[in-house]
N, C-alpha and C positions, 0 to 999 in steps of 0.2 A: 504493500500500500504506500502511496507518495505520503511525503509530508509535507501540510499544508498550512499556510500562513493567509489570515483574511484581516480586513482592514479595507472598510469601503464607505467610513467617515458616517455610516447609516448603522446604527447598532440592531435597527428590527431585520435590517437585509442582512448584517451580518450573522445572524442569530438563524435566521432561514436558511443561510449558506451552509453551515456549517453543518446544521441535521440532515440537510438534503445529500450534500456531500456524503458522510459518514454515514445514514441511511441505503443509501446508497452502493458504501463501500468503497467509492471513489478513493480516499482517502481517511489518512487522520490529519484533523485541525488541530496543531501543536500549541495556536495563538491566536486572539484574536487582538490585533494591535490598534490602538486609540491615537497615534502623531506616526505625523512620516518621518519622524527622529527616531524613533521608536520601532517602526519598521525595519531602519535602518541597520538597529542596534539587534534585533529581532532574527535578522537573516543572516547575520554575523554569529550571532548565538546558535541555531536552531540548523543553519546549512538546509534549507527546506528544498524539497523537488517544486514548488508551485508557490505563486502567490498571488492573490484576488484581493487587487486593490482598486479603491473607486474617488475621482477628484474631489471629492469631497472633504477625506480623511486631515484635520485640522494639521496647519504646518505652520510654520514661523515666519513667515513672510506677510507683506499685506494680499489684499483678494486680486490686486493688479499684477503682483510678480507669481502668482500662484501658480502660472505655467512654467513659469523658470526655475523653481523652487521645484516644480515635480521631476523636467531636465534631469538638474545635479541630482535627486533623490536617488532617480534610476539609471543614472550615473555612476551614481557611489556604489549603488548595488551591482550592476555590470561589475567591477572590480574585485568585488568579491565572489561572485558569480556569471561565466556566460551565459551556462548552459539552465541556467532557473528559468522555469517558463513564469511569462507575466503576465497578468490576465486585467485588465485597464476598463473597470465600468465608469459609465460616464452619460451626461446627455449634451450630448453638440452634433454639429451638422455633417457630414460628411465629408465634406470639401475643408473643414476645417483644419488650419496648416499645424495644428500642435498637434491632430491625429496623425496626420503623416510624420513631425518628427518623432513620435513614438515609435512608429516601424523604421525611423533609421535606430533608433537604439534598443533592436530588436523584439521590443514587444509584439509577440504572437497570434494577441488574443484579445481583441477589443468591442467591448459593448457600447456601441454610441446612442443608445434613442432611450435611455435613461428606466430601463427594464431588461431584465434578462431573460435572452432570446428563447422562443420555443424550442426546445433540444439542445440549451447550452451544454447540458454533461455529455451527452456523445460526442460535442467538440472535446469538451474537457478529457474523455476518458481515450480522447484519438490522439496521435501527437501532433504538431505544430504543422499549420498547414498553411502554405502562402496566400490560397484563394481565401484563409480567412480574416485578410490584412489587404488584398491587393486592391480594394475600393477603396483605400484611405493613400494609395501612394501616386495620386495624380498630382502632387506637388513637391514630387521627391525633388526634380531642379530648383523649387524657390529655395526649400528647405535647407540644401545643398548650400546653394549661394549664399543662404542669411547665416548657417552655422559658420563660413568660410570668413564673412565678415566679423561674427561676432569672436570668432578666436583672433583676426586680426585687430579688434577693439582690445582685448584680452591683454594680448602681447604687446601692443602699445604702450598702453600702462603698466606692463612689467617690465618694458625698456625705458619707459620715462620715471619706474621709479630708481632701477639701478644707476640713470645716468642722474638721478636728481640728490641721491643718498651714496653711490660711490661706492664699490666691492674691493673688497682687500681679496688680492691671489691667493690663491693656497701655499705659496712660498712664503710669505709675508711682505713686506712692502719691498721690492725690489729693485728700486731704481735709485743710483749712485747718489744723486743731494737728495737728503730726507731732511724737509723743513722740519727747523726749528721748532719744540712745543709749542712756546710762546707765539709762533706765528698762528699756526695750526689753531690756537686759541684764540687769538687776535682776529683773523679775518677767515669769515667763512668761504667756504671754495666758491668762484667763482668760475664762470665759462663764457670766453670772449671771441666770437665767429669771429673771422677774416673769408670775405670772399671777392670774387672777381664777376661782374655781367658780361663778361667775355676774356678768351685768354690770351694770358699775357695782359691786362689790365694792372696789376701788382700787389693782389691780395697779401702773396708772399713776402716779398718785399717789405708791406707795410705791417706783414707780423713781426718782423725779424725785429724791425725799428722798435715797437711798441712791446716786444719781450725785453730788449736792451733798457728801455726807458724804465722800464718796470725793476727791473734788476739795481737801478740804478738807485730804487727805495730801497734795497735792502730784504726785497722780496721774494720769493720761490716763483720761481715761471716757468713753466713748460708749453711747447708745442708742441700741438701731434696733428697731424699731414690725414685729410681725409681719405677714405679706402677708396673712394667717389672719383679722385681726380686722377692727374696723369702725375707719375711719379717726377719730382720736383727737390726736394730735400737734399737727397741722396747729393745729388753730382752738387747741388752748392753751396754744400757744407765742406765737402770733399771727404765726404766719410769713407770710403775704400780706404784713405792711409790708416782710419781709425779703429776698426774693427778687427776683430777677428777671424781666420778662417770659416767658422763653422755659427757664425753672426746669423740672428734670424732675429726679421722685423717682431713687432707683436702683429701688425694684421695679419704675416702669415702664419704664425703660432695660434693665434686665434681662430682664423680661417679653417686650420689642418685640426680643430680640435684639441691644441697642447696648452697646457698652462704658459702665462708666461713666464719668463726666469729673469735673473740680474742679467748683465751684460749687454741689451739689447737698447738701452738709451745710448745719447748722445748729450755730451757736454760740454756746449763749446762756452764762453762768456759769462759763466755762471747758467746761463738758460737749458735746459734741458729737453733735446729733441727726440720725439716719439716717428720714426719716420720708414716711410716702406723701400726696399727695394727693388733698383729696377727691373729687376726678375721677379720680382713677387707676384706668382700667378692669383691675383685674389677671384675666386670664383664664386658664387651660388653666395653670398655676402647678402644679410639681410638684418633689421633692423635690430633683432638679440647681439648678433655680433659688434653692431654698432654700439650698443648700448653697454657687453661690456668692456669695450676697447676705451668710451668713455668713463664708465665704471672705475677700470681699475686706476686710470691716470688721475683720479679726482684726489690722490695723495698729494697730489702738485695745487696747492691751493687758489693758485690764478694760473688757469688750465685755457690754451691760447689754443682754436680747434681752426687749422687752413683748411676751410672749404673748396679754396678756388673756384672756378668757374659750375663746380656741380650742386648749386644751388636749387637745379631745377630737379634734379631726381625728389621722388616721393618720398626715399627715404632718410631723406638729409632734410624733411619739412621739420621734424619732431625735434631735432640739433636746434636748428632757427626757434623754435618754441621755447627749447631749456635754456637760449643762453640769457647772460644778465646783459651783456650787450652787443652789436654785430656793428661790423665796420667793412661796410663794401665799397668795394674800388670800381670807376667807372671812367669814362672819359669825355671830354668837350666834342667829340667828335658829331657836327650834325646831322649826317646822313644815320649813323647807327641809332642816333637820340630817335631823329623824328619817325626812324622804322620802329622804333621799339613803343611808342609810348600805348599804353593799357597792356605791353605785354605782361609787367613785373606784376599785375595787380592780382595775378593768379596765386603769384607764389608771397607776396608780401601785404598783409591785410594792415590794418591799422594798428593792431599794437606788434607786429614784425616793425613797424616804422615807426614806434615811439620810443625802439630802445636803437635805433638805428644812426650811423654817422656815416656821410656820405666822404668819399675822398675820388677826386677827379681827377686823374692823370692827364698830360699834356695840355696843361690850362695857362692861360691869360688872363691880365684883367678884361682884353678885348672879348675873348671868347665869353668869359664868364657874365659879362653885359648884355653880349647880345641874345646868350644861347642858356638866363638862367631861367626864365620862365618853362624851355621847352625840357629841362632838366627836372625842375621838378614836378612837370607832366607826368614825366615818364616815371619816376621811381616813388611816386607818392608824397613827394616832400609839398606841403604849403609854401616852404619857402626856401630857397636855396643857401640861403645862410648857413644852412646846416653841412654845407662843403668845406674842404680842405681843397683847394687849387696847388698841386704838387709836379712838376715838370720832368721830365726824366726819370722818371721811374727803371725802365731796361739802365740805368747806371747805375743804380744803388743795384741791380741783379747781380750788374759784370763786378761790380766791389767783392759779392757775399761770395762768388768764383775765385776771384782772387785773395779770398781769406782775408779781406778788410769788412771792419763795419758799414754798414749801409747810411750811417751818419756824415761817414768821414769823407764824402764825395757830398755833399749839401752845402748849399752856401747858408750865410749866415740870416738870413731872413724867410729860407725858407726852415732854419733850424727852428727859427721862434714862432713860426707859424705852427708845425707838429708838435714843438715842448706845446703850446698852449693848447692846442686841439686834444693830443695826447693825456695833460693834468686836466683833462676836463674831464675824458673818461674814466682816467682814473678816481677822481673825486665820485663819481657816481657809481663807480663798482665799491670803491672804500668807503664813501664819508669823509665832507670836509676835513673832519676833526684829526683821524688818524691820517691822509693825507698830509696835513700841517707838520704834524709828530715826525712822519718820515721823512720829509722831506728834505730837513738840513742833517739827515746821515749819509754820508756818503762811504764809498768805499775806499779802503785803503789801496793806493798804489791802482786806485784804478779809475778812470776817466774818462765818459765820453765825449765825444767831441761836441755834441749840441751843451754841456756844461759851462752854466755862465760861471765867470770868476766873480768870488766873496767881497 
């Protein structure tokens, strides 16, 4: 005789169930369970061949999540059990799309017109039969579709919470400068895009500057080079003289499923580089991995992420949501301006553009007069005040090639344009206050060149 679990939220149906059954001989009713907690805990106990349950059976949710809430229930149960038959009374329509996700999560055996049907037990006592499920699977593709999105809503927010909260390795913290307690206490980690509206614009460039400047408080900085873009770092750091043989990126460590380990940053200025190699086949890369490649760097407390130019993938939307501020690079150039404008409004809504600073390569004050209205057309700005006008940008590239600062090719007006643009972002990732604190420490024996003299 099976063994039989009932629970149909209706104590007189249950009570009928259970004589008819065992009247019967069908089986024994081991239980008759009163919550779908209960059930839960019920079929975890009892290991039952069957169970007869009906939406009604009281659960911990409101009457609106009551479908979701039965989802996980027979969920949870599938893990304990494939092969348990389910038996799902109920009164809804047919076409009803939560009938159907019951038969993608195998339920066999469904009563839908809120009685049980003449000759339920010859079903019961027959085993699981597809024609008596296959009038409820005319929406196996919505079903499909909406579970396909709801796991990608799922995993969204368990990549936005690792990259919001930060995962220590299973090594422990492995990267060569480990800030200071005292900073680590001081300032919460923060996460600073750099990107480009097209390549070659000098997202890079202007991280390198804006890690340097930050270093120059006396603070931890890291950049890590997105999986998204085209490999950058590598050749103008000149990391082949720096590595070792047997050197692997973290995105291909991560990619290939390995932990990461020490020896795979880069430290050039104090700044610490997270960066991929030209070989690095990164393949099937998808929003977990992104989440913990961010995840683990979030040791580095002002954590600098080069988007470059792949701003528009889907999966660099959720980077653009976590950071505390983004600094994209673009250019005066009209013909690109007046093609693009309402292109960016896809991927930068209103609050992408109110943590946003605009920095425009190859600028003029002429350019900047004629062509600032069609500027901040295009990228959402009310007003273009919100630029940096920066000239040569490919110089400060060929510097970071030649193993110079990206500072030390600037003249001195465009230096005090970036210190000020630069202490402005910083004040808004720090606070006035601790900005002031940092600001007259400087480093010993070390000096960049945008440093005014005391």
């Amino acid at each position: 005789m099976k063994d039989i679990l009932i629970g149909t939220g209706d104590e007189y149906l249950d009570d009928f169930l259970k004589k008819d059954i065992e009247h019967n001989e069908i089986g024994k009713v081991q239980r008759i369970v009163s919550t779908r907690k209960h059930l839960v805990k019920s079929v975890n106990e009892f290991a039952p061949d069957m169970i007869i349950v009906g939406e009604d059976l009281i659960g911990e949710g409101s009457e609106e999540e009551s479908d979701q809430e039965w989802e996980a229930v027979i969920e949870e149960i599938r893990r304990l059990s494939f092969d348990l038959r389910i038996v799902f009374y109920c009164e809804r329509k047919e076409d009803d799309i939560f009938l159907t996700k019951l038969t993608t999560l195998n339920v066999t055996d469904i009563f839908n017109e809120g009685k049980l049907p003449a000759g339920y037990l010859n079903q019961l006592t027959s085993g699981p039969d597809y024609k008596n499920i296959e009038r409820f699977r005319h929406k196996v593709k919505n079903v499909q579709e909406e579970l396909q999105k709801e796991k990608e809503v799922q995993q969204e927010r368990e990549a936005e919470d690792i990259m919001m909260k930060g995962r220590m390795p299973k090594f422990g913290s492995v990267l060569s400068n480990q800030a200071p307690v005292y900073e680590q206490l001081m300032i919460r980690p923060k996460l600073i895009v750099f990107a480009s509206s097209y390549e070659g614009a000098g997202s890079s460039s202007m991280a390198r500057l804006f890690a340097e400047y930050l270093t120059n408080l006396n603070l931890s900085v890291g950049v890590l080079e997105s999986p998204y873009s085209k490999p950058y770092w590598f050749d103008s750091l000149n990391a082949l003289s720096q590595i070792s043989e047997n050197w692997k990126s973290w995105h291909s460590l991560i990619n290939e499923g390995y932990e990461v380990s020490e020896g795979s940053d880069l430290v050039i200025d104090d700044v610490t580089y997270l960066v991929k190699h030209p070989d690095d086949k990164i393949k099937d890369w998808n929003i977990m991995k992104s989440a913990y490649l961010i995840g683990y760097a979030r040791q580095i407390p002002l954590l600098i992420y080069d988007m470059s130019h792949s701003f528009n993938q889907d999966e660099e939307k959720l980077i653009l949501k976590q950071a505390n501020h983004i600094v994209f690079t673009s250019g005066y150039d009209p013909v690109r301006i007046n093609r693009n404008i309402g292109y960016f409004d896809e991927y930068f809504d209103e609050s992408i553009v109110d943590k946003m600073t605009l920095v425009l390569n190859h600028s003029t004050d002429v350019l900047k007069k004629k062509y600032a209205k069609e500027v901040a057309q295009t990228y959402g700005f009310q007003d273009a005040k919100f630029s940096i006008p920066i000239p040569h940008i490919e110089g400060m590239t060929l510097s970071m090639v030649e193993g110079k600062s990206p500072w030390s090719i600037l003249e001195d007006d465009q230096k005090e344009i970036l210190e000020e643009e630069m202490g402005s972002i910083a004040i808004d990732l720090l606070g006035e206050e601790l900005f002031e604190k940092l600001q007259p420490k400087k480093k010993k024996g070390f000096k960049l060149p945008f440093m005014k003299k005391q």
